[in-house]
Gaussian input, Z-matrix of N, CA and C with variables (Angstrom, degrees):
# hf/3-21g

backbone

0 1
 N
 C     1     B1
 C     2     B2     1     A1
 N     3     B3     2     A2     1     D1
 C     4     B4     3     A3     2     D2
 C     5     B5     4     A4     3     D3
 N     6     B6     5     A5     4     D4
 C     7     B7     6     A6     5     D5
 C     8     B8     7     A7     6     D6
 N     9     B9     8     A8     7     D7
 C    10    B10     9     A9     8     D8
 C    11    B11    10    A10     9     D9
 N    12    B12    11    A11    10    D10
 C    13    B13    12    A12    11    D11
 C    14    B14    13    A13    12    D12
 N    15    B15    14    A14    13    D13
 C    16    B16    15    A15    14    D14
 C    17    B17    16    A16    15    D15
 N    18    B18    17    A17    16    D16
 C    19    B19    18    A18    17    D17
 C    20    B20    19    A19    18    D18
 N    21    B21    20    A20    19    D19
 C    22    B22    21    A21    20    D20
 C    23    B23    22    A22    21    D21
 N    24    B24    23    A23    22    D22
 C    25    B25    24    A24    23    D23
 C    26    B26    25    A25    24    D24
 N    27    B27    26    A26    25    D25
 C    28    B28    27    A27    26    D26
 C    29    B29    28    A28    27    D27
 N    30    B30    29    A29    28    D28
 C    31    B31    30    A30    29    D29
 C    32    B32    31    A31    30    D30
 N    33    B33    32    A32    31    D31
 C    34    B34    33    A33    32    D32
 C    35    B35    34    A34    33    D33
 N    36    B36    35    A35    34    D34
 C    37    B37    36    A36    35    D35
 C    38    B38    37    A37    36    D36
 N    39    B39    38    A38    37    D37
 C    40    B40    39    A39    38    D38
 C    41    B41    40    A40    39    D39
 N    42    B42    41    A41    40    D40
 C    43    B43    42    A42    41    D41
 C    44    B44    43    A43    42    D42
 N    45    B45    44    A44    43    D43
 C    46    B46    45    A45    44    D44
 C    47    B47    46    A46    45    D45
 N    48    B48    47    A47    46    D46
 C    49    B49    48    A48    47    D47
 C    50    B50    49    A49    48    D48
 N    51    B51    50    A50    49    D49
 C    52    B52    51    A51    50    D50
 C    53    B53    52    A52    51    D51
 N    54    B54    53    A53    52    D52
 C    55    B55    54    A54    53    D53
 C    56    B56    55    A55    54    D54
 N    57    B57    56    A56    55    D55
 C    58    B58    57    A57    56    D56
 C    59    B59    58    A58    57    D57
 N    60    B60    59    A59    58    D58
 C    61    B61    60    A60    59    D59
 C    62    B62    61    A61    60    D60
 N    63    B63    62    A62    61    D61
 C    64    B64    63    A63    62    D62
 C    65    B65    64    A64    63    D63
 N    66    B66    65    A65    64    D64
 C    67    B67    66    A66    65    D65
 C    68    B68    67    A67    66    D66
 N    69    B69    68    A68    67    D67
 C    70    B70    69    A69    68    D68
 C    71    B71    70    A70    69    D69
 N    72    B72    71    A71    70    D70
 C    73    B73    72    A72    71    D71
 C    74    B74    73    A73    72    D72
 N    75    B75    74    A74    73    D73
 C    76    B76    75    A75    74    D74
 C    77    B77    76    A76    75    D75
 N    78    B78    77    A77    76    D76
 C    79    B79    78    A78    77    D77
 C    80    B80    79    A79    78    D78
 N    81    B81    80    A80    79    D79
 C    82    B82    81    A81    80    D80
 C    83    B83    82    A82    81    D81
 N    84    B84    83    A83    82    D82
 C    85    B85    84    A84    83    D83
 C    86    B86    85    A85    84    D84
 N    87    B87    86    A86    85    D85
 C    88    B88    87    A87    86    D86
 C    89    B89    88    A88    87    D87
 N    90    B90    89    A89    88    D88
 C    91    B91    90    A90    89    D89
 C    92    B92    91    A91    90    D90
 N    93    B93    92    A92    91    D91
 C    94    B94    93    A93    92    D92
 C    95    B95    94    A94    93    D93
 N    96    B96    95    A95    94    D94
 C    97    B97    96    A96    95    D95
 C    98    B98    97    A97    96    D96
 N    99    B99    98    A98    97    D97
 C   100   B100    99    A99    98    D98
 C   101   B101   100   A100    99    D99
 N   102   B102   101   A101   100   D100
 C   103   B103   102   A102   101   D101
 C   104   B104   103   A103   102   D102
 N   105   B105   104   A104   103   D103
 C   106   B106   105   A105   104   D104
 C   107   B107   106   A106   105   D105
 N   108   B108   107   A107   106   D106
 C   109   B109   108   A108   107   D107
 C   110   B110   109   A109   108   D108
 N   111   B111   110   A110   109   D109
 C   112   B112   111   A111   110   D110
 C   113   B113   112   A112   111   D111
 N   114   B114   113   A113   112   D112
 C   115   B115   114   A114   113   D113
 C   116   B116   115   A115   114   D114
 N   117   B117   116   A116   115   D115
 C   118   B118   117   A117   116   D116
 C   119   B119   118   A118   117   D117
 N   120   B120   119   A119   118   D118
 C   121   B121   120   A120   119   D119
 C   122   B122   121   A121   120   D120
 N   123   B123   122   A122   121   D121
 C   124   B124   123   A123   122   D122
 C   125   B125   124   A124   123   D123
 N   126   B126   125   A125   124   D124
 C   127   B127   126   A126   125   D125
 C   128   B128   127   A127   126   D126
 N   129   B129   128   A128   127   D127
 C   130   B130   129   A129   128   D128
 C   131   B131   130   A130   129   D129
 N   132   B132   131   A131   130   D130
 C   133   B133   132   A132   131   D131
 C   134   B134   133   A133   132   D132
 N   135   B135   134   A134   133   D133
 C   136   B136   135   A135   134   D134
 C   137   B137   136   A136   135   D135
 N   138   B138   137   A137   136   D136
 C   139   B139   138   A138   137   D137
 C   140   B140   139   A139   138   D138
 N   141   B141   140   A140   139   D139
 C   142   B142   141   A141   140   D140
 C   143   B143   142   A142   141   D141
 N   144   B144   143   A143   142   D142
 C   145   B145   144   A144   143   D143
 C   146   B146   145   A145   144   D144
 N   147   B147   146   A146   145   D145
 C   148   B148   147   A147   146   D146
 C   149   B149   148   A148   147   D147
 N   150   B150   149   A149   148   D148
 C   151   B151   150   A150   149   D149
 C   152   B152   151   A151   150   D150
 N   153   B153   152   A152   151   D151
 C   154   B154   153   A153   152   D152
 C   155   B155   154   A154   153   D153
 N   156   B156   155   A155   154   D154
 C   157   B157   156   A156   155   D155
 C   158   B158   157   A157   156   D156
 N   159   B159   158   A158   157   D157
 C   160   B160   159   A159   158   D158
 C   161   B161   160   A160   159   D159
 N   162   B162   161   A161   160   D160
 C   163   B163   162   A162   161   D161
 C   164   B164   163   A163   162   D162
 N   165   B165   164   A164   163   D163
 C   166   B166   165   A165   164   D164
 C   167   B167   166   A166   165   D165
 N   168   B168   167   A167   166   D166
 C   169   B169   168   A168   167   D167
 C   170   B170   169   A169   168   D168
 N   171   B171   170   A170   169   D169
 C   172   B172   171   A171   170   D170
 C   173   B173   172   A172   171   D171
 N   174   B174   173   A173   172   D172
 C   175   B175   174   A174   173   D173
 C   176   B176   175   A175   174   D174
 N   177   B177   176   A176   175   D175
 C   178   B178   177   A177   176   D176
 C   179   B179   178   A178   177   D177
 N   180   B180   179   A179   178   D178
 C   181   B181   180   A180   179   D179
 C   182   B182   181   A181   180   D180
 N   183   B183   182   A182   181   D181
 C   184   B184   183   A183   182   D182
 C   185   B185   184   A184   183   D183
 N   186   B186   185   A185   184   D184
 C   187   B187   186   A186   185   D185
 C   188   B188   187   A187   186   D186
 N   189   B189   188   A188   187   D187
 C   190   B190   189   A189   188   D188
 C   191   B191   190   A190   189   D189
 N   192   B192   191   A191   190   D190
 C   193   B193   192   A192   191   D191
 C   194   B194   193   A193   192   D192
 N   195   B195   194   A194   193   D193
 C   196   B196   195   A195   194   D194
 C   197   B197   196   A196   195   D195
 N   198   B198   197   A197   196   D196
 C   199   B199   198   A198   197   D197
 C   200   B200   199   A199   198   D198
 N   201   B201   200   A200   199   D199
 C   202   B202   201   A201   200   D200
 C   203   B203   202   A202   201   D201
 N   204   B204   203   A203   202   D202
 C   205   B205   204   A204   203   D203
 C   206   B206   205   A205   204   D204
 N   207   B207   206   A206   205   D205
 C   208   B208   207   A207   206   D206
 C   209   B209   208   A208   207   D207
 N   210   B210   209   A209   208   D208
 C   211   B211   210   A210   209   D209
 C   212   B212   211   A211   210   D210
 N   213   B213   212   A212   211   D211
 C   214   B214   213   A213   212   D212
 C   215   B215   214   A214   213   D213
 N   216   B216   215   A215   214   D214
 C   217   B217   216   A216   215   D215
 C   218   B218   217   A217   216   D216
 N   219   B219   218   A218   217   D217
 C   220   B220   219   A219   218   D218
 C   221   B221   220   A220   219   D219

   B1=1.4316
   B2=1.5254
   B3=1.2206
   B4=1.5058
   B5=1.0547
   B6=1.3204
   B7=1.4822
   B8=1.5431
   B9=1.2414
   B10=1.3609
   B11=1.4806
   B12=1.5078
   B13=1.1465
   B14=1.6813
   B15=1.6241
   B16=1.3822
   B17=1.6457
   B18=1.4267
   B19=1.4717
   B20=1.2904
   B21=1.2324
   B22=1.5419
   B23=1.6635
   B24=0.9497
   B25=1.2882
   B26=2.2696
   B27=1.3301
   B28=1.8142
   B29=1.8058
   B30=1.2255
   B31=1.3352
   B32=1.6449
   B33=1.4626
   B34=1.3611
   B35=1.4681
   B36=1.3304
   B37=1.3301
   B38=1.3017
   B39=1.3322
   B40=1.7583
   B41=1.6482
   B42=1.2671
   B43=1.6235
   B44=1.4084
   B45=1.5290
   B46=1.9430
   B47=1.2708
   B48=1.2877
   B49=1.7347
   B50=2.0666
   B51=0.9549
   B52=1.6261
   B53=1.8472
   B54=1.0089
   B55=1.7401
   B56=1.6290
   B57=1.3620
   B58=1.2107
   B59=1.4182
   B60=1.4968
   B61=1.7947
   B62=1.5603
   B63=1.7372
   B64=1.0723
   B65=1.7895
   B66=0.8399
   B67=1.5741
   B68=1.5332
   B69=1.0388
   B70=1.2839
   B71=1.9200
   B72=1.4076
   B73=1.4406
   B74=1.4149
   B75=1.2573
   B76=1.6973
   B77=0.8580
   B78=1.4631
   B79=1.4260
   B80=1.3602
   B81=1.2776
   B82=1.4738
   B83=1.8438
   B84=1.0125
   B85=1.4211
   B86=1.2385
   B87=1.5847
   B88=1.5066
   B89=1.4857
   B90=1.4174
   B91=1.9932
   B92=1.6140
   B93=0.9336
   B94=1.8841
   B95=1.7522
   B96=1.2712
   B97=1.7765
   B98=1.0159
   B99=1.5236
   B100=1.5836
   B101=1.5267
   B102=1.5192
   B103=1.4137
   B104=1.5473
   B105=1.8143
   B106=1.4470
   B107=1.6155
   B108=0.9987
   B109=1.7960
   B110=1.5505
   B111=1.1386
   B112=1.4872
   B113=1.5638
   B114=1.5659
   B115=1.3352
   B116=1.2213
   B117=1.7528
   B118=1.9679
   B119=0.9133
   B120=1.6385
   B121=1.1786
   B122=1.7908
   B123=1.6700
   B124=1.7099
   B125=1.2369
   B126=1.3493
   B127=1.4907
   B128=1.8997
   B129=1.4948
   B130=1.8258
   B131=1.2026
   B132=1.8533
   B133=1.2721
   B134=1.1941
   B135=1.5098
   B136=1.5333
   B137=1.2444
   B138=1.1839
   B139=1.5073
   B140=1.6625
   B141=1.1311
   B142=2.0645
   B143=1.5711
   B144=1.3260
   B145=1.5713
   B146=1.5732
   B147=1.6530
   B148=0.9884
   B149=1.7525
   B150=1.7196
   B151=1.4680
   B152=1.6462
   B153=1.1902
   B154=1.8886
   B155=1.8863
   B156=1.0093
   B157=1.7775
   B158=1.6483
   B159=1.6538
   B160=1.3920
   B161=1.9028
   B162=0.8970
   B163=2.0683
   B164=1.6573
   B165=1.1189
   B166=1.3689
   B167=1.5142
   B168=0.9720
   B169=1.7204
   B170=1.1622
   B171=1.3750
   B172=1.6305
   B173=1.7576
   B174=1.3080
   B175=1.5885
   B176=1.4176
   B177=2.2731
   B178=1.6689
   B179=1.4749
   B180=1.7139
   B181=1.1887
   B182=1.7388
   B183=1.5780
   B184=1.1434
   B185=2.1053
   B186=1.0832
   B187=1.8337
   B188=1.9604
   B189=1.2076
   B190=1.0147
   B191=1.8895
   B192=1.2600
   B193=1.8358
   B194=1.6317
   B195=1.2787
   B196=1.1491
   B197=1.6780
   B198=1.2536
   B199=1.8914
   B200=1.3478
   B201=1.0440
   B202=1.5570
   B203=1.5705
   B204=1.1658
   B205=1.3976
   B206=1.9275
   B207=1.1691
   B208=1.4262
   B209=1.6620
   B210=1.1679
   B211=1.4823
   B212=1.2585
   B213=0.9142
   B214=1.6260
   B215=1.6777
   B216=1.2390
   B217=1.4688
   B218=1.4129
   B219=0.9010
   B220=1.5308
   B221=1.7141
   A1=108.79
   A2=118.45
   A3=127.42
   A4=105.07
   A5=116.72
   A6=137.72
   A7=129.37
   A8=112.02
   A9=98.66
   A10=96.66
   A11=128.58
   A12=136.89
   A13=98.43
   A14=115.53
   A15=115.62
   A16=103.69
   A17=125.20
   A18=129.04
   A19=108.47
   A20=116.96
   A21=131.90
   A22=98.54
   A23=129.48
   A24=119.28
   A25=107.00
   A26=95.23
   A27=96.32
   A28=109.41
   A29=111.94
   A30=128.05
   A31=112.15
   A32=119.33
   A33=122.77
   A34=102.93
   A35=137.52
   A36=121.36
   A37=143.64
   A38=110.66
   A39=137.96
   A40=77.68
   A41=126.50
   A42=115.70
   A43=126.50
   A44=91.83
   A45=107.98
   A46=120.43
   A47=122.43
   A48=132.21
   A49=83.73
   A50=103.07
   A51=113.24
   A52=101.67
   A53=105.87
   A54=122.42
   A55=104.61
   A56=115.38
   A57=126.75
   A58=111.59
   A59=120.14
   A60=110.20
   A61=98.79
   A62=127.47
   A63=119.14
   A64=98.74
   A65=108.91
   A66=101.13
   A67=124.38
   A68=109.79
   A69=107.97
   A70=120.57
   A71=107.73
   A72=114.48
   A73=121.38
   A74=112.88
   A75=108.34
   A76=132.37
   A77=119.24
   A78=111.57
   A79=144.12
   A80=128.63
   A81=115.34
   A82=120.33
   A83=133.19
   A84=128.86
   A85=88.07
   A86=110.70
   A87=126.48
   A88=117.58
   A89=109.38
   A90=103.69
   A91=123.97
   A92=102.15
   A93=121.29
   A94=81.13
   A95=113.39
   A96=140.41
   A97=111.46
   A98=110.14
   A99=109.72
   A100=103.01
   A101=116.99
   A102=107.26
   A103=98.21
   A104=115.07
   A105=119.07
   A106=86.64
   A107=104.95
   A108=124.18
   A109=109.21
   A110=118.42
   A111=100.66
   A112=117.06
   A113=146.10
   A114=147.93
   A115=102.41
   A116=102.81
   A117=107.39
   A118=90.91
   A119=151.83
   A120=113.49
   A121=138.73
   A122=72.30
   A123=96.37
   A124=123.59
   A125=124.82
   A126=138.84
   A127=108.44
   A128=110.72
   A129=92.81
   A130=120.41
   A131=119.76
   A132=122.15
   A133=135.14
   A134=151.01
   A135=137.16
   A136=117.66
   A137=109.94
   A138=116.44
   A139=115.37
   A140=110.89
   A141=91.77
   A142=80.19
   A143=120.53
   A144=141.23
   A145=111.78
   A146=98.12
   A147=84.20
   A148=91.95
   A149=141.03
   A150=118.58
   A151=94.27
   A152=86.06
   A153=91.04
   A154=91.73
   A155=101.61
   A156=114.45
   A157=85.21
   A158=95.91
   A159=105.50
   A160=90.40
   A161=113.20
   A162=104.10
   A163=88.16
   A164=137.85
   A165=105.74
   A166=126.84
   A167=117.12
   A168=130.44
   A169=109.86
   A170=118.30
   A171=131.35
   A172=105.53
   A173=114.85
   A174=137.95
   A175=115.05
   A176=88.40
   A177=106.04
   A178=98.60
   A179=137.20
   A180=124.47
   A181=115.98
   A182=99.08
   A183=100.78
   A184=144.51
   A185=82.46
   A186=105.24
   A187=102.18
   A188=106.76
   A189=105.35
   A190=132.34
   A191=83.20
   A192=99.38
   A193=106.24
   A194=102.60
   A195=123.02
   A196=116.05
   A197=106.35
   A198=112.55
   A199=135.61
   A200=130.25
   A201=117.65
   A202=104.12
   A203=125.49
   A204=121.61
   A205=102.60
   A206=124.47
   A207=130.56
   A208=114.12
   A209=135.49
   A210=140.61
   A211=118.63
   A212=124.81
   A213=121.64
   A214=87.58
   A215=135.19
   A216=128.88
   A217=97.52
   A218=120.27
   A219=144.13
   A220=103.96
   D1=156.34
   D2=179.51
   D3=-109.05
   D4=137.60
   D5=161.96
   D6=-126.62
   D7=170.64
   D8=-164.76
   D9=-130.67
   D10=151.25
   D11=-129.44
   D12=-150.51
   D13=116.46
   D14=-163.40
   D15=-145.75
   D16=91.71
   D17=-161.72
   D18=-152.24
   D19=150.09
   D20=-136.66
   D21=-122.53
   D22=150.02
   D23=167.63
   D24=-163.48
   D25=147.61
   D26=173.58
   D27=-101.56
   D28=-2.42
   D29=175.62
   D30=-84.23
   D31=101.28
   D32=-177.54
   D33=-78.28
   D34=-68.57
   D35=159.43
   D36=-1.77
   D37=-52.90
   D38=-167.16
   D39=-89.60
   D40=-63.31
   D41=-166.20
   D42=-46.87
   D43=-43.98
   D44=168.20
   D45=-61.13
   D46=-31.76
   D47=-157.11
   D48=-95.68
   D49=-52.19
   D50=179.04
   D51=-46.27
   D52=-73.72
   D53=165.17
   D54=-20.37
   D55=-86.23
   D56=-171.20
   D57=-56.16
   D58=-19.30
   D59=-178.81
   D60=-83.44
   D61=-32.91
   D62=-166.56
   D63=-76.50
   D64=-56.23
   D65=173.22
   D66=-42.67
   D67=-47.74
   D68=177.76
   D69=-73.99
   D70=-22.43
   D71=165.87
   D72=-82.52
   D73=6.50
   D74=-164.36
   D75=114.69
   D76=-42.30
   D77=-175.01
   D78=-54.65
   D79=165.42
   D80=-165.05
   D81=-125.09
   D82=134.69
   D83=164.71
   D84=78.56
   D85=72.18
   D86=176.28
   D87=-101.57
   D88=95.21
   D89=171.35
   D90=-104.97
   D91=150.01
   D92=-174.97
   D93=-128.01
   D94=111.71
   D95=149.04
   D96=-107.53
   D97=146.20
   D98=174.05
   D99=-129.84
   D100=151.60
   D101=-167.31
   D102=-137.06
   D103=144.67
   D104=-154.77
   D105=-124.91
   D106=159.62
   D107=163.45
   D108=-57.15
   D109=93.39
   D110=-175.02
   D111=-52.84
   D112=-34.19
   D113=167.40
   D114=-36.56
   D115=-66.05
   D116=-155.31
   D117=-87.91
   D118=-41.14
   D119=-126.06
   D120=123.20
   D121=-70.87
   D122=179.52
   D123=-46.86
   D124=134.23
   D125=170.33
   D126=-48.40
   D127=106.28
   D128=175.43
   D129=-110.59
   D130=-13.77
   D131=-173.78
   D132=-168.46
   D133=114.40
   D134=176.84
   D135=-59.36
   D136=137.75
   D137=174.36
   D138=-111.28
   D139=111.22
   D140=-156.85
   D141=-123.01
   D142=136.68
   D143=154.59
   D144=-113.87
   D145=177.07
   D146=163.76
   D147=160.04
   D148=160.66
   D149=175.03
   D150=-128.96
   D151=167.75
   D152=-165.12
   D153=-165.74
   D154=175.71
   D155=-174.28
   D156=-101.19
   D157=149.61
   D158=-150.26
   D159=-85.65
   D160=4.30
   D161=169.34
   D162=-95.22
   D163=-10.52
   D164=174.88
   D165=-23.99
   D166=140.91
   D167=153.56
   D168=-55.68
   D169=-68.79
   D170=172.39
   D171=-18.04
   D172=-72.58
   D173=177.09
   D174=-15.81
   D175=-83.49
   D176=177.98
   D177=-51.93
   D178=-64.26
   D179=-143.04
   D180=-51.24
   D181=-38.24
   D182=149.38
   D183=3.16
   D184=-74.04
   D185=179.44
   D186=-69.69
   D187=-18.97
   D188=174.61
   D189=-101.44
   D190=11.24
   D191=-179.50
   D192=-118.59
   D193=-169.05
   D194=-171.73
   D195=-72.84
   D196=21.63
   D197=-168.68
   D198=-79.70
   D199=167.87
   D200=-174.45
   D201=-156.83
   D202=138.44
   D203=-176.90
   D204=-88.15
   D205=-16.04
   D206=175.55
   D207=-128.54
   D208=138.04
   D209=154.41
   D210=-38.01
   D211=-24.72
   D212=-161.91
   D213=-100.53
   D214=22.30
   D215=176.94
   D216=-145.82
   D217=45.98
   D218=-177.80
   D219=-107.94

């Protein structure tokens, strides 16, 4: 089954390495957004999607990084 995959992260590293497993496993309609403070400026968060078959690797590796299914657990 396919699912679709919507997790937040302040770790640019973990976002890229995350990036490159979903690509490289298959997955499809893969985004890396980045979102700024609209006042300052400032960099506050990754926004990484993306859908893949729910045994992905991409998925589980997931639980093991820096991720968050909401911002406010950032």
């Amino acid at each position: 089954m396919k699912v679709s995959v919507d997790v937040y992260t302040k770790n640019v590293d973990a976002a890229l390495e995350a990036f490159k497993l979903a690509l490289e496993s298959g997955a499809t309609d893969i985004r890396l957004n980045s979102s700024e403070d609209y006042s300052t400026k400032e960099f506050e968060y990754l926004n990484f999607m993306f859908e893949a078959d729910h045994t992905s690797p991409a998925i589980s590796a997931l639980d093991d990084g820096p991720f968050s299914k909401n911002t406010d657990d950032l």
